[in-house]
N, C-alpha and C positions, 0 to 999 in steps of 0.2 A: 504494500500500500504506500505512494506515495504522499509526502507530506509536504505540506505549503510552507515548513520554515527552515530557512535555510542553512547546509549542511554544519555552520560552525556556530551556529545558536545551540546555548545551552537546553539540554530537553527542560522544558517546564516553562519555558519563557515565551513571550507570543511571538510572532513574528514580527519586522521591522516593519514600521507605518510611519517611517522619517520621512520629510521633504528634504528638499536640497538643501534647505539650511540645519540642517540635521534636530530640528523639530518633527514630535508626532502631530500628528493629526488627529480629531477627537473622534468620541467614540460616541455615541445615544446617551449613554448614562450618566457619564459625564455631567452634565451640566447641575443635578441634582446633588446629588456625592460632594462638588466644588461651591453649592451655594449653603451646603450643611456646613461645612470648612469655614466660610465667611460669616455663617452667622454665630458659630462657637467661638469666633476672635470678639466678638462683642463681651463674650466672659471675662476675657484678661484684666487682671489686675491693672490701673494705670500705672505706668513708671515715664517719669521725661526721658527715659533715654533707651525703649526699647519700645520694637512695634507691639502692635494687637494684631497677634497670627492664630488663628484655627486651623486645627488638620482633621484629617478623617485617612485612616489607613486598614486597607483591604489587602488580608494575606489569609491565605488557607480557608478561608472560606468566614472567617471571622473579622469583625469589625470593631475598631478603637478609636477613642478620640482625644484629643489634646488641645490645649491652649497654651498660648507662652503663660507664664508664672502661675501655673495651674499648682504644683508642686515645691516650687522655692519661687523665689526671686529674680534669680539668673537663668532658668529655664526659659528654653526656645520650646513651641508646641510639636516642631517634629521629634524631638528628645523623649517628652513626653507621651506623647503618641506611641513612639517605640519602645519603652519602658514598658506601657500598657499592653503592650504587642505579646513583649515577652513573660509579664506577670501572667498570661494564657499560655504561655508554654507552645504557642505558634511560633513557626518559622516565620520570618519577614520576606524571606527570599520568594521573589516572582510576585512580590504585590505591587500594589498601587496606592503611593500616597496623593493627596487631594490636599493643597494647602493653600490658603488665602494667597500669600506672598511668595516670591521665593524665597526659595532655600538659601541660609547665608552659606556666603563662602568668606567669611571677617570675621571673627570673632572677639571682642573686647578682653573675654577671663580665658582662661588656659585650656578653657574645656575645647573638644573637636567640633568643627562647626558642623553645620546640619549635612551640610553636602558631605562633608567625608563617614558623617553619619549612616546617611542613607546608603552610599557606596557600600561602604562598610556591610553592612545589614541585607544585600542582594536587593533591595528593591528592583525591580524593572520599571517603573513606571511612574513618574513624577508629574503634576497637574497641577498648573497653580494659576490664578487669577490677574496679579499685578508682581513684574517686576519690583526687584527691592529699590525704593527710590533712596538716589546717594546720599541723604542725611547724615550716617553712622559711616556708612562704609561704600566702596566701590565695588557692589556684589557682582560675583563672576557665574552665582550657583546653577544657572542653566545651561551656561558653556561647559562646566565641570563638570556635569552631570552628562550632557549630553557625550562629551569626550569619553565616560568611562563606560559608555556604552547604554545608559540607561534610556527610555526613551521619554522624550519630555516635552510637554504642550502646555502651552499657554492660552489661557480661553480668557482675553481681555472684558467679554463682555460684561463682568461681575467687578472689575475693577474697579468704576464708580464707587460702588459699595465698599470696597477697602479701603479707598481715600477719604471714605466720609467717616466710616470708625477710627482711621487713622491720622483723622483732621487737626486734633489738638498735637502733634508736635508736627505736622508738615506746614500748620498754618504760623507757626511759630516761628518754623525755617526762613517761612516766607516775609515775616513782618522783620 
């Protein structure tokens, strides 16, 4: 029986739905999964110096949720997310995280940033709503992500909604 993914993908992973800029392309489900993600960033604790990110992450058939400083202070929601992943005793490897923002690739404390996170953790599939705007850091985490093979789409339509949760420090940037 022939199979539609190609010979050097690892089994369990989907096939490649990159474009030329080595972005996926979404899927139907998508768009609900990523507006769950945005509205869990509305939980974040306020802090002036970190965004309001929601995640939703799908592996093994199980599903978890995270927000930045849901758990400490210095917590990113993909951290989170995957902590919750593994308190189920689920692999992470061949899911799909769903996050408001991307994934940082800066990290201010010593911890690993989300992207080396996710790498780390086999995710295949990364889904985020709004680029990290450059206030904190000069994030690279869709480039890096996409480089390590994972595949990764951006569905701007929800963006609006991030920038309005995360109006009190962009609108700060801006004054």
């Amino acid at each position: 029986m022939a199979s539609d993914q190609p010979a050097d993908r690892e089994p369990g992973r989907p096939a490649d739905r990159r474009d030329d800029r080595g972005l996926g392309r979404p899927t139907d489900r998508e768009p609900d999964l990523l507006a769950e993600a945005v509205e869990l960033s509305r939980r974040c604790p306020p802090s002036p110096g970190a965004y309001a990110v929601g995640v939703v992450l799908v592996a093994g058939g199980t599903r978890v949720e995270g927000w930045s400083r849901r758990t400490g202070p210095q917590d990113h929601a993909e951290e989170v997310a995957l902590a919750a992943l593994a308190a189920t005793g689920t692999d992470p490897a061949g899911g799909t995280l769903y996050s408001s923002l991307e994934p940082c690739s800066d990290r201010r404390s010593d911890r690993p940033t989300c992207t080396e996170l996710i790498v780390a953790a086999g995710i295949a599939r990364v889904v985020f709503a709004l680029r990290e705007p450059p206030l904190f850091a000069d994030c690279e985490g869709a480039e890096l992500l996409a480089a390590a093979g994972i595949e990764v789409v951006e569905r701007p339509e929800l963006a609006a909604a991030v920038l309005e949760i995360n109006a009190r420090l962009l609108d700060r940037d801006a004054g």
